[in-house]
VEXTI-27694 format. One line per 3 residues: for each residue x, y, z of N, C-alpha, C. Coordinates in nm, 2 decimals. Atoms other than C-alpha are relative to their C-alpha. Example, Ala and Ser with C-alpha at 12.3 -4.5 7.8 and 13.67 -1.06 7.14 Angstrom:
BEGIN
0.09:-0.12:0.00:1.23:-0.45:0.78:0.09:0.12:0.00 ~ -0.09:-0.11:0.00:1.37:-0.11:0.71:-0.08:0.11:0.08;
//
This chain:
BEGIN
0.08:-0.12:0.00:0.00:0.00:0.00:0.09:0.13:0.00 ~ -0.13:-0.12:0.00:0.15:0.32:-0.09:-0.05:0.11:0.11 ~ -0.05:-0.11:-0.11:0.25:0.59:0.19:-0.02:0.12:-0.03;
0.04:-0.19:-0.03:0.12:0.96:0.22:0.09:0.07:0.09 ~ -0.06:-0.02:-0.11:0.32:1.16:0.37:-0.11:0.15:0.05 ~ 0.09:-0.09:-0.08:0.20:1.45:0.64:-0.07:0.10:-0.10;
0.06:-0.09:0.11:-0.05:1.68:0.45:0.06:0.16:0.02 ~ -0.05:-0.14:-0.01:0.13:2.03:0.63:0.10:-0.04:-0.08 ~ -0.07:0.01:0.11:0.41:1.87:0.44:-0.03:0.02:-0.14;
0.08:-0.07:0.06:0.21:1.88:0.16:-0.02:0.12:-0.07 ~ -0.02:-0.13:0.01:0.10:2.21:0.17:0.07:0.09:-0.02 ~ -0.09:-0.10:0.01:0.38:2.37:0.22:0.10:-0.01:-0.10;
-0.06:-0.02:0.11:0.53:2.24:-0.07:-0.06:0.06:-0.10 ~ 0.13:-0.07:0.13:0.27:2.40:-0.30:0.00:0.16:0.05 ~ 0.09:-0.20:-0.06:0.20:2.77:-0.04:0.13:0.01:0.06;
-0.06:-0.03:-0.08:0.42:2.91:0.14:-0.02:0.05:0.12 ~ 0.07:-0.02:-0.10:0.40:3.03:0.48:-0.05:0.16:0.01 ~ -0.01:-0.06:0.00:0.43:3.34:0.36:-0.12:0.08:-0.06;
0.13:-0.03:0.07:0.12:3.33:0.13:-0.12:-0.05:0.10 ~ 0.13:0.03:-0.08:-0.08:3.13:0.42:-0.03:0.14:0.10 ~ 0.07:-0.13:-0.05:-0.03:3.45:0.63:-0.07:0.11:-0.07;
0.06:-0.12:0.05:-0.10:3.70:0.38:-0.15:-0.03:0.00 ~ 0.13:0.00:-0.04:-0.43:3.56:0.36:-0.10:0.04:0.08 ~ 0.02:-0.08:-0.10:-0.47:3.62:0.72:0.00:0.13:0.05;
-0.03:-0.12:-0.04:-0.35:3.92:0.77:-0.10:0.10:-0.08 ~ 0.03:-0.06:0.06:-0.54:4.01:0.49:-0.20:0.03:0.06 ~ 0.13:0.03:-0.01:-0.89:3.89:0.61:0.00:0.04:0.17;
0.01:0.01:-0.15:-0.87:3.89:1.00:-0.06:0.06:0.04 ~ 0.11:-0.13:-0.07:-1.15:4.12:1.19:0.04:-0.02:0.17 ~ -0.01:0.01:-0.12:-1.02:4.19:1.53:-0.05:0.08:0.06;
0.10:-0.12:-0.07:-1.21:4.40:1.81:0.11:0.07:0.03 ~ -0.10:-0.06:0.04:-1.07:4.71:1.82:0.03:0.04:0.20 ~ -0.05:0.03:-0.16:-0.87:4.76:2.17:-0.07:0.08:0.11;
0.06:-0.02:-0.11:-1.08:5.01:2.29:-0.10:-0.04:0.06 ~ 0.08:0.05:-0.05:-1.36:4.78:2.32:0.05:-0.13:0.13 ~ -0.05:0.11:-0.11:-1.14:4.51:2.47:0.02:0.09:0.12;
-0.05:-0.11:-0.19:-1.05:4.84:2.77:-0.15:0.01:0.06 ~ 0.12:0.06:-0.06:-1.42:4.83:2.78:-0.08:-0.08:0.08 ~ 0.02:0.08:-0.01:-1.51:4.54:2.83:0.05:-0.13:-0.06;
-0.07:0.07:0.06:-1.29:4.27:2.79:-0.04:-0.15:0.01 ~ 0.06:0.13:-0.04:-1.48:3.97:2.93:-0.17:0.01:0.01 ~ 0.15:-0.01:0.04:-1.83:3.92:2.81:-0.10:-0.10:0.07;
0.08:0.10:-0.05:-1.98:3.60:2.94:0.09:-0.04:0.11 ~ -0.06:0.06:-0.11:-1.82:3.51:3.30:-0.09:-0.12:0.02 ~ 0.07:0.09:-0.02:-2.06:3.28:3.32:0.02:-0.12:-0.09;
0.02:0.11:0.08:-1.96:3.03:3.07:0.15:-0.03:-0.03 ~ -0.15:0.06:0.10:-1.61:2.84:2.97:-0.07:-0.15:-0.07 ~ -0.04:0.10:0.09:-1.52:2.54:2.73:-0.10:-0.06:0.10;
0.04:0.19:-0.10:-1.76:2.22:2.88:-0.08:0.03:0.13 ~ 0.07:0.00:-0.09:-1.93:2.44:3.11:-0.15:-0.04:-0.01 ~ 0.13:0.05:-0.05:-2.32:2.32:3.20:-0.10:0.11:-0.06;
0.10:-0.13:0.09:-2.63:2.55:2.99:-0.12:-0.04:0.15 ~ 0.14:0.02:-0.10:-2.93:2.60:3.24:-0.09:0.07:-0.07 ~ 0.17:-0.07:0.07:-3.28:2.75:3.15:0.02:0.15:0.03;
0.01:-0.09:-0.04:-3.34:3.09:3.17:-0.04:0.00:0.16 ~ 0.01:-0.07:-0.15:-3.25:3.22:3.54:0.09:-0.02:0.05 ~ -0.06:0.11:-0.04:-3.03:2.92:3.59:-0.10:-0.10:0.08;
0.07:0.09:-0.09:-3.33:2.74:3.75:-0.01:-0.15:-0.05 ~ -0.02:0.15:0.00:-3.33:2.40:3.57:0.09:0.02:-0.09 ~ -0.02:0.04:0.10:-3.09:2.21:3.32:-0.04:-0.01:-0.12;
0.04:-0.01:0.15:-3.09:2.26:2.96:0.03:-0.10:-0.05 ~ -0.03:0.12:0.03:-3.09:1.93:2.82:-0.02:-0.06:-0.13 ~ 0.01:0.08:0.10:-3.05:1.76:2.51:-0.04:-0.16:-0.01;
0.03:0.12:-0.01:-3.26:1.48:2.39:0.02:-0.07:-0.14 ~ 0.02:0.11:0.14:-3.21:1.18:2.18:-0.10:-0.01:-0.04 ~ 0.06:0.04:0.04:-3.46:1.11:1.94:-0.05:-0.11:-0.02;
0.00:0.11:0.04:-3.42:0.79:1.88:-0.02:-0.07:0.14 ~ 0.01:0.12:-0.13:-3.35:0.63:2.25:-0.07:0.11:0.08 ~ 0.11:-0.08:-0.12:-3.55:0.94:2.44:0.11:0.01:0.10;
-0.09:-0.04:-0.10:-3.21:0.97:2.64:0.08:0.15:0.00 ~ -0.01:-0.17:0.02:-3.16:1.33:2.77:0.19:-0.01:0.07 ~ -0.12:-0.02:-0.06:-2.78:1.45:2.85:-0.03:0.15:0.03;
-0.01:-0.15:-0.04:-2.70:1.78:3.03:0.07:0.08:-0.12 ~ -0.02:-0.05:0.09:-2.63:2.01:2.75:0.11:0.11:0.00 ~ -0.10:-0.08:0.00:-2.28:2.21:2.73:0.10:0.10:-0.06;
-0.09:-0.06:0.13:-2.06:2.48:2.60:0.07:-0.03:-0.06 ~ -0.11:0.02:0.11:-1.90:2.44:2.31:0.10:0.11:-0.08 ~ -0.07:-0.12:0.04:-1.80:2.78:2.14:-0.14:0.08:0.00;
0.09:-0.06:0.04:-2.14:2.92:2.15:-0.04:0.16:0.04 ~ -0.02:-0.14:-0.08:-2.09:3.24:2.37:0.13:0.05:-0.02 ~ -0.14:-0.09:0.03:-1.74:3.34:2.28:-0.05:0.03:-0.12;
0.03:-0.03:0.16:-1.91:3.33:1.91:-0.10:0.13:0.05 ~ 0.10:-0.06:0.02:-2.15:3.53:2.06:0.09:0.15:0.03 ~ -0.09:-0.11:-0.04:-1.89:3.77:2.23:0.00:0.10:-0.13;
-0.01:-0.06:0.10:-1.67:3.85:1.93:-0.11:0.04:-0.02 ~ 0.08:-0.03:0.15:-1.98:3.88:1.70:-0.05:0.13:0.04 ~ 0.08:-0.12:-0.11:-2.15:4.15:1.99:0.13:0.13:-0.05;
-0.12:-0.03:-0.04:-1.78:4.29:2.03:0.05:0.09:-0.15 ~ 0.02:-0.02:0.14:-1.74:4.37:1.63:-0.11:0.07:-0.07 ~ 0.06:-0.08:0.01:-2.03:4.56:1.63:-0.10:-0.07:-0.11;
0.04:0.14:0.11:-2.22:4.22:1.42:-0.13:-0.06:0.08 ~ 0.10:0.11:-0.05:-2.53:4.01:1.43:0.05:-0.09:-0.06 ~ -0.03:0.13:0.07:-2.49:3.65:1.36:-0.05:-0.03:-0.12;
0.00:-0.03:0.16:-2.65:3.72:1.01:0.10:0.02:-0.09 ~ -0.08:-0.10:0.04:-2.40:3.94:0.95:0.15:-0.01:-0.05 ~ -0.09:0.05:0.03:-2.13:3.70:0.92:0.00:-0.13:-0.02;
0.03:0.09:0.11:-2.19:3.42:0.69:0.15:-0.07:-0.03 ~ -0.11:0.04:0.05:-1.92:3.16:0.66:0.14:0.07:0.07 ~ -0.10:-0.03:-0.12:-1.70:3.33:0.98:0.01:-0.10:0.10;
-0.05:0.06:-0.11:-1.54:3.17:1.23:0.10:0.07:0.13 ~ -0.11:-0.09:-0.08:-1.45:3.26:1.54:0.15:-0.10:0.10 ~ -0.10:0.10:-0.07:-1.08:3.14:1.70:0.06:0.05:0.08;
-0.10:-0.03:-0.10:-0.92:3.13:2.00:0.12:-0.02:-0.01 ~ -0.22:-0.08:0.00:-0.54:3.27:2.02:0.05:-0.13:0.06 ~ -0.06:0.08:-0.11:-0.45:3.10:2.32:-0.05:-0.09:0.05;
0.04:0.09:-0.03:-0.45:2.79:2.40:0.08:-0.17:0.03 ~ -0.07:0.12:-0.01:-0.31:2.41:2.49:0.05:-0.03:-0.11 ~ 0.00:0.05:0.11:-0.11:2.34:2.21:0.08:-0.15:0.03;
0.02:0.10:0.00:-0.13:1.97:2.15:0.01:-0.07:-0.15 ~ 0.00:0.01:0.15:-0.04:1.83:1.76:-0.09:-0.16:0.01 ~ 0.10:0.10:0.02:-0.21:1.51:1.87:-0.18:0.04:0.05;
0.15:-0.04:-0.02:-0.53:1.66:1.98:-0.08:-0.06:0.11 ~ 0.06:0.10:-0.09:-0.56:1.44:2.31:-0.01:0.09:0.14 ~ -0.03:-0.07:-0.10:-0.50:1.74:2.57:-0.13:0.05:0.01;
0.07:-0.13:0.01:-0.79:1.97:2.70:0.02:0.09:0.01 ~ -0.05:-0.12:0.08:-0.78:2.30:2.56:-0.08:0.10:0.19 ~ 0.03:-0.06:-0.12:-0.76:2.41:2.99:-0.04:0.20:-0.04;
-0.01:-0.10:0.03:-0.71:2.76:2.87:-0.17:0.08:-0.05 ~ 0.14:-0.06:0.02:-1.08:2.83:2.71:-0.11:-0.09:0.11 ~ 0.08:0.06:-0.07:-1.22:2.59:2.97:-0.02:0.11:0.06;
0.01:-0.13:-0.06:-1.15:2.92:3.19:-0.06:0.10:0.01 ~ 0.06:-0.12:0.09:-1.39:3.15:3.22:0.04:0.13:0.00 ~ -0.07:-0.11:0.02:-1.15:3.44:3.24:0.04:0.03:-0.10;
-0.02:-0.04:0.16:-1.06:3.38:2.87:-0.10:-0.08:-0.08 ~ 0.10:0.05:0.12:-1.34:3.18:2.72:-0.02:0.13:-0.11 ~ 0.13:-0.09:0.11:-1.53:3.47:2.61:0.06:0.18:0.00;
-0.11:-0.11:0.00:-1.24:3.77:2.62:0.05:0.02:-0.14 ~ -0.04:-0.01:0.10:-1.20:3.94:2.33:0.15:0.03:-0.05 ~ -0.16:-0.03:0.02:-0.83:3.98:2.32:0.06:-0.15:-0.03;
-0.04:0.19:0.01:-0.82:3.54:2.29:-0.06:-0.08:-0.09 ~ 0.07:0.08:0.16:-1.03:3.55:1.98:-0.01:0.12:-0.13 ~ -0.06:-0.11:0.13:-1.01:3.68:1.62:-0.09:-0.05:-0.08;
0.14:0.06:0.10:-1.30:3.64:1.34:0.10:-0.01:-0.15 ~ -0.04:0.04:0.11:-1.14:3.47:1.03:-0.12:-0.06:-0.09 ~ 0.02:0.07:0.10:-1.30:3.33:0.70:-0.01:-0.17:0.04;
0.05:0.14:0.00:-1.41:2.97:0.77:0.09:-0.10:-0.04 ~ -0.09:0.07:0.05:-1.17:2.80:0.57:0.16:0.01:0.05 ~ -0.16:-0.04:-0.06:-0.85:2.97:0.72:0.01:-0.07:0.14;
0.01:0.05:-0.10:-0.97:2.83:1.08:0.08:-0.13:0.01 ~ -0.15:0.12:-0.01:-0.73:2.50:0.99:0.08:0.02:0.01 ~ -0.15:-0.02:-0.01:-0.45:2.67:0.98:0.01:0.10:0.16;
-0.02:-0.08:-0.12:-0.50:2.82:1.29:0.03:-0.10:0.10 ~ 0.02:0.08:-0.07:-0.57:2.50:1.43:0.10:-0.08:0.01 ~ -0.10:0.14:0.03:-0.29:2.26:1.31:0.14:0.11:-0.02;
-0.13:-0.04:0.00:0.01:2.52:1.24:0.06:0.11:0.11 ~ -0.12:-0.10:-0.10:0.25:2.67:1.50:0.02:0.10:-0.03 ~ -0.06:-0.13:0.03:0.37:2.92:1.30:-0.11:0.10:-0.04;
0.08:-0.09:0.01:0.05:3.04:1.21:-0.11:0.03:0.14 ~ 0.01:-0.03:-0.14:-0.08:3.02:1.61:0.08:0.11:0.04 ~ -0.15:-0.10:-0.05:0.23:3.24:1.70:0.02:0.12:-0.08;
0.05:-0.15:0.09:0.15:3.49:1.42:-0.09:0.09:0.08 ~ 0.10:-0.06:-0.08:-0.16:3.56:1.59:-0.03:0.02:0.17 ~ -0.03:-0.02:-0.13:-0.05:3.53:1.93:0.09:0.16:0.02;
-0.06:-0.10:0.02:0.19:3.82:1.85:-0.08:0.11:-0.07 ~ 0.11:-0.08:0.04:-0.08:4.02:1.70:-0.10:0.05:0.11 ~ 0.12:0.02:-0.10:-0.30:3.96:1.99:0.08:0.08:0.12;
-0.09:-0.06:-0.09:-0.01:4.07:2.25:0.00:0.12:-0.07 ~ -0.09:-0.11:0.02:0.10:4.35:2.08:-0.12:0.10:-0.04 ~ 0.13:-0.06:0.01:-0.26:4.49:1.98:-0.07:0.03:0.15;
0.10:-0.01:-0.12:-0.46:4.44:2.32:0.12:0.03:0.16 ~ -0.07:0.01:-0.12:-0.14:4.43:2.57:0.01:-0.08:0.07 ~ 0.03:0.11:-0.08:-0.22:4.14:2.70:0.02:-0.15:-0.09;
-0.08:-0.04:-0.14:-0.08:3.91:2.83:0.07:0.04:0.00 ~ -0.09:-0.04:-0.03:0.14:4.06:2.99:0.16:-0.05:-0.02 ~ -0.11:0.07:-0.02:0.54:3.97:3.04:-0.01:-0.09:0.14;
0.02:0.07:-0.11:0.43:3.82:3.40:-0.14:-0.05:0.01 ~ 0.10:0.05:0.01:0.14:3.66:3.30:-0.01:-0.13:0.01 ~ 0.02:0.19:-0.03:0.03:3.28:3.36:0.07:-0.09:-0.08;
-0.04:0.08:0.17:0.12:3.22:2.99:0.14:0.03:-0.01 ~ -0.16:-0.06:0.00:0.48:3.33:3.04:0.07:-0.08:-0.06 ~ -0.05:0.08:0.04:0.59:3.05:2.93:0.00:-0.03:-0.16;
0.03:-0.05:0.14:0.41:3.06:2.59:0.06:0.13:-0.06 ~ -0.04:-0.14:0.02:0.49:3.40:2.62:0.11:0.02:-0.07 ~ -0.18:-0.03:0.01:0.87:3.39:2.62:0.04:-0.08:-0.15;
-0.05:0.07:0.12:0.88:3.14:2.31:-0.05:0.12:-0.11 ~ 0.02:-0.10:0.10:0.70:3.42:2.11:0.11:0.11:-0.04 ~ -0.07:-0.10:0.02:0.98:3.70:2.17:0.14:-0.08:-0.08;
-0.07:0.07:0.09:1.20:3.42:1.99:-0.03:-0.03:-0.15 ~ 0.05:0.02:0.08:0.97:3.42:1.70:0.11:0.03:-0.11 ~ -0.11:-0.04:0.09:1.19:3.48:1.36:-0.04:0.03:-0.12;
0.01:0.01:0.13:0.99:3.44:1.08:-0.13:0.10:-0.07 ~ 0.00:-0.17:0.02:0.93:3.83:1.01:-0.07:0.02:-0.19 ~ 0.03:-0.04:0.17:0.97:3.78:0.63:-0.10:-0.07:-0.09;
0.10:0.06:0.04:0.68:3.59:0.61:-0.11:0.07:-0.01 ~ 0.10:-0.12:0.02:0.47:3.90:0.65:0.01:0.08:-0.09 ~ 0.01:-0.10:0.08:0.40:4.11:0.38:0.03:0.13:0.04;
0.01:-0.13:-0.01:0.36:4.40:0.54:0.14:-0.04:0.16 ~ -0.09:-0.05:-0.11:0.58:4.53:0.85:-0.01:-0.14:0.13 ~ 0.07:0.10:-0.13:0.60:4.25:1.16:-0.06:0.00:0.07;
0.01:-0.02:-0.09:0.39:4.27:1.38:0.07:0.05:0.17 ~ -0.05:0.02:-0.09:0.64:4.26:1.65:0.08:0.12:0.06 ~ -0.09:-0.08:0.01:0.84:4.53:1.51:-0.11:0.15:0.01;
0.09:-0.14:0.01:0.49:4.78:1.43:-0.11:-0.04:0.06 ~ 0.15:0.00:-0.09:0.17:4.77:1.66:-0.13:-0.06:-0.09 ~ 0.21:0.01:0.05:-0.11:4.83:1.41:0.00:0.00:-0.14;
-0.03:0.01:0.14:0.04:4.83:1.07:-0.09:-0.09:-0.10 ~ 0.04:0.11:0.06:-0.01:4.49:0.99:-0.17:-0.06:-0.01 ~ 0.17:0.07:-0.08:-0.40:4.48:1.13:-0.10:0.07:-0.14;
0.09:-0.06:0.12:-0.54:4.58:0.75:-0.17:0.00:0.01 ~ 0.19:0.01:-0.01:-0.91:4.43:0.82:-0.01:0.03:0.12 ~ 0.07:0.02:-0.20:-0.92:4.50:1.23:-0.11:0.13:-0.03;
0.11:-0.08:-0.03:-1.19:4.81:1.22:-0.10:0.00:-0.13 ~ 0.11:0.00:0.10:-1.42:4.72:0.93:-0.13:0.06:0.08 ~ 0.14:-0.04:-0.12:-1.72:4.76:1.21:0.02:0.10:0.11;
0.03:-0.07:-0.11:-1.82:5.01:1.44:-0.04:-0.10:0.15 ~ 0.07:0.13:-0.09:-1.81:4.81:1.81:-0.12:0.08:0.05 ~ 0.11:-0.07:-0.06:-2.08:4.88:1.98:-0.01:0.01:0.16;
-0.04:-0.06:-0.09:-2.01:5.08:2.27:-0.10:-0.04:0.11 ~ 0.15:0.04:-0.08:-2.37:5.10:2.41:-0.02:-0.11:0.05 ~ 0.05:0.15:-0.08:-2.47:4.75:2.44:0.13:-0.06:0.06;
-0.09:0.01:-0.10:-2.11:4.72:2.62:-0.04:0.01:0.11 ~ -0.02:-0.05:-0.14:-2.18:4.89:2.88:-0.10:-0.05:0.00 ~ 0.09:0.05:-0.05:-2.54:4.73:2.88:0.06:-0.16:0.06;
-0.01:0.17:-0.02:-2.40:4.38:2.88:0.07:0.03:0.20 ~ -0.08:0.00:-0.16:-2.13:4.51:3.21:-0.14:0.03:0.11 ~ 0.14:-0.03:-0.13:-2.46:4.67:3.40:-0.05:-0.13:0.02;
0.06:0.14:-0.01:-2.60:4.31:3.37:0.04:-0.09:0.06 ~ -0.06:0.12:-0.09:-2.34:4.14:3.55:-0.03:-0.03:0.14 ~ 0.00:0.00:-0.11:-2.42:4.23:3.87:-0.20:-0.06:0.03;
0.12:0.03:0.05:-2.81:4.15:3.82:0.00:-0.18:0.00 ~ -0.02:0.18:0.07:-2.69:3.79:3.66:0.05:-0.08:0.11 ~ -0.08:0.11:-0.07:-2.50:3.67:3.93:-0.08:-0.02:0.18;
0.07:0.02:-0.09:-2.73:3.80:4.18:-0.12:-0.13:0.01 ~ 0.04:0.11:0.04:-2.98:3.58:4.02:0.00:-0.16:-0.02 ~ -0.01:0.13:0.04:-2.82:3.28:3.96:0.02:-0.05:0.15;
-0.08:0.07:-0.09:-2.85:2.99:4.22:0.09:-0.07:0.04 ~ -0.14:0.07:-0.04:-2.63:2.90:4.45:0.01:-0.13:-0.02 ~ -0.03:0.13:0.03:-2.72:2.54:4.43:0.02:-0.08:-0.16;
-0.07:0.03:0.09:-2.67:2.56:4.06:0.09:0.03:-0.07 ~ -0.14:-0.08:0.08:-2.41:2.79:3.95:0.10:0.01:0.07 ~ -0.14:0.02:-0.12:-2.07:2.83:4.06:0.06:0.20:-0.02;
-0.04:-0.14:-0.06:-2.07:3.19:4.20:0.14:0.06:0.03 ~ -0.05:-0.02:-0.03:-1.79:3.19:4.29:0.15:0.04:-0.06 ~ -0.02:0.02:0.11:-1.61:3.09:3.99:0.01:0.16:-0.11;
0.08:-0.13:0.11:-1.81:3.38:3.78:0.04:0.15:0.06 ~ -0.12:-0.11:-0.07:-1.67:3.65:4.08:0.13:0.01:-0.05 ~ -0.11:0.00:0.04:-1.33:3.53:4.00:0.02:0.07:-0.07;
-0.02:-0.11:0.17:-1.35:3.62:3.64:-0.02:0.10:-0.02 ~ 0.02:-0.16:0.00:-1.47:3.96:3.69:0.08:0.07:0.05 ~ -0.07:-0.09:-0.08:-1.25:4.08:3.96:0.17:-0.05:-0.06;
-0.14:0.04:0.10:-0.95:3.89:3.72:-0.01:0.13:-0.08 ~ -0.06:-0.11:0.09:-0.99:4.19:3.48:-0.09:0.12:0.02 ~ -0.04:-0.16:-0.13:-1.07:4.45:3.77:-0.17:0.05:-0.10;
0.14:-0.04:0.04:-1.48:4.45:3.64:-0.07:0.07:0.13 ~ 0.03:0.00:-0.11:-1.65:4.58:3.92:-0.17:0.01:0.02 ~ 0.14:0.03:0.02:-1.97:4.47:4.06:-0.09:0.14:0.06;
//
């Protein structure tokens, strides 16, 4: 039987890395920083795998099989970070057709067997500074290449500030300031120019208003939710992590 070799191998004999970024760089819609100073964390209430409840939090939101009539507790998947960005970009989910939204930061794993702890968190699930709205089809290469993760991790640091140099991710961090491969960007490196390279980031007007509606709501939401089903305490964390105040 004949042997395939890796498909990024592949690829990269045909593209270069140079033409997979241009793409990106070319398409990418990022929120623009002053909405992230805004409001930089939208849903405390929700990471990767967390638990959906009914409106209030009073019962489980549950998914049923059709076939065997067996219900499971029903859980996040990306459904509120998509909702973030989309809010955050000044967008209805109409409004973007064939978008995808991706998180920056995260477990990287080439076998795909780790959990991706990082958006389980609800301090960055749903933080616009840990996701970026690409074109649908580019989302693989976000997913499976290093060098195009580390593109956008450096876009993401050097746009929003965050994280910081003494941040949790320090470790991720410090491999970035070793990055090298500059002449893969068309335009100026990110590393070297701030905002140069961010050609699509302000297509949309964010939407300021319902910012500040969504922050008035926190305090409301958390009052609300019970204690014997929500994890209060959890959902404080995350607010008072990026100094929200109730």
């Amino acid at each position: 039987m004949a042997e395939i070799y890796d498909g990024l191998e592949a690829l990269r004999c045909v593209m270069s890395l140079r033409e997979i970024a241009s793409l990106i760089e070319r398409t990418a819609q990022w929120v623009s920083p002053e909405m992230f100073k805004l409001l930089p964390l939208w849903f405390p209430e929700h990471g990767r795998r967390t638990l959906f409840f009914k409106k209030n939090w009073s019962a489980p939101q549950l998914n049923t099989n059709r076939k065997t009539g067996l219900s499971i507790h029903k859980s996040e998947g990306n459904v509120h970070a998509n909702k973030a960005l989309t809010l955050a970009l000044g967008l209805r989910s109409k409004q973007r057709p064939n978008w995808s939204c991706c998180h920056i930061w995260g477990i990287d794993d080439a076998s795909h067997q780790l959990s991706n702890e990082i958006v389980m968190d609800r301090r960055f699930f749903s933080c616009v500074a840990n996701m970026v709205l690409l074109p649908t089809p580019l989302k693989a290469f976000t997913d499976t290449m290093s060098d195009v993760k580390a593109m956008l991790r450096i876009c993401a640091r050097n746009l929003y500030g965050w994280p910081s140099k003494d941040h949790e991710f320090i470790v991720s961090n410090a491999l970035l300031d070793k990055w090298s491969y500059w002449d893969s960007f068309h335009r100026a490196g990110p590393g070297r120019h701030m905002k140069s390279y961010l050609l699509a980031s302000w297509s949309y007007h964010p939407q300021f208003g319902f910012a500040r509606r969504r922050d008035s709501r926190q305090f409301a939401m958390i009052s609300n939710m019970p204690a014997h089903t929500t994890p209060r305490a959890e959902v404080k964390a995350a607010l008072a992590y990026w100094k929200i105040e109730l």
